[in-house]
C-alpha positions in Angstrom: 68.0 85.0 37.7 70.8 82.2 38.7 70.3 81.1 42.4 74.4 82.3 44.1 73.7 79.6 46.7 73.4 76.2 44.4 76.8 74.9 44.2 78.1 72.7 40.9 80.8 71.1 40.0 81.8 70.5 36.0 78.2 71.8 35.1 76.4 69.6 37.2 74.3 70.1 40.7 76.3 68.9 43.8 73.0 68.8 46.7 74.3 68.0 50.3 72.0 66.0 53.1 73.8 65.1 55.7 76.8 62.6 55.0 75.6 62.0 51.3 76.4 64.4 48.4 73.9 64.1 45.0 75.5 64.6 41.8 74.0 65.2 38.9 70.9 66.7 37.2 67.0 66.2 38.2 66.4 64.9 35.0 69.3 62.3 33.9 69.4 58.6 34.0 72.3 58.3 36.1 73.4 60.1 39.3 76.3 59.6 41.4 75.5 59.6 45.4 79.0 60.3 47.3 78.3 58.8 51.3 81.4 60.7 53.4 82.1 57.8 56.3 85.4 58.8 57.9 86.0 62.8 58.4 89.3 64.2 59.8 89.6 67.6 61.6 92.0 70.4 60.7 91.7 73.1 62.8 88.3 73.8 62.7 87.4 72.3 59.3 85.9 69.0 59.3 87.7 67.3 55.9 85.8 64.1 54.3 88.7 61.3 54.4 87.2 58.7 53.2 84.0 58.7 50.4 81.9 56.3 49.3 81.2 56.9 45.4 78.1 55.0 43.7 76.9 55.2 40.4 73.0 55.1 40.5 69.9 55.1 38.2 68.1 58.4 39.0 64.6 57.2 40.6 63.3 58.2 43.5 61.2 55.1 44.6 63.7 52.4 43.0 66.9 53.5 42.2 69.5 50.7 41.3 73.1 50.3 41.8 75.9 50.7 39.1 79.0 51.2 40.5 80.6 51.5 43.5 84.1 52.3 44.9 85.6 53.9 47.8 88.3 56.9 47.8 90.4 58.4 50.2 89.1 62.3 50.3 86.5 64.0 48.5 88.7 65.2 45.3 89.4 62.0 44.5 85.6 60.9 44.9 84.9 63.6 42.5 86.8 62.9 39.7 85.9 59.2 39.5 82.3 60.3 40.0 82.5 62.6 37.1 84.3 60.0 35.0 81.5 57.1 35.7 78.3 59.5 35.4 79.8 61.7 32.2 80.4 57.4 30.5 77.3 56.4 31.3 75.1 59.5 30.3 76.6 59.4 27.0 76.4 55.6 26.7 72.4 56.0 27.4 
């Protein structure tokens, strides 16, 4: 039975702590980490405006940077994110 309250975007597992959004699955090479560090407020939404988007290696102890860029909103993040982590996986 599929769990209604795990959300994904393109096939993949999007896990929320906090600021920072996990991309990817458990056992890939590569995940992306999105860090939200300006939000704006419409009505009573609270809207990520500016993201952080970082291609990592997936460890838990020692995980290394890739790639790292910053985009204005979190559609934007998500797309490049996708792009970066969907190149490297098949470059592995």
């Amino acid at each position: 039975m599929e769990n209604k309250n795990v959300l994904k975007y393109k096939d993949k597992l999007l896990l929320r702590k906090g600021d920072e959004i996990y991309y990817g699955s458990p056992e890939d090479k590569y995940i992306v980490l999105f860090r939200i560090t300006d939000n704006d407020t419409l009505g009573d939404l609270t809207l990520a405006k500016k993201v952080v988007v970082e291609l990592r290696t997936n460890s838990e102890k020692d995980s290394v940077l890739i790639r790292q860029a910053e985009r204005d909103g979190l559609y934007k993040a998500l797309d490049l994110g996708f792009y970066w982590l969907e190149g490297a996986l098949a470059n592995y």
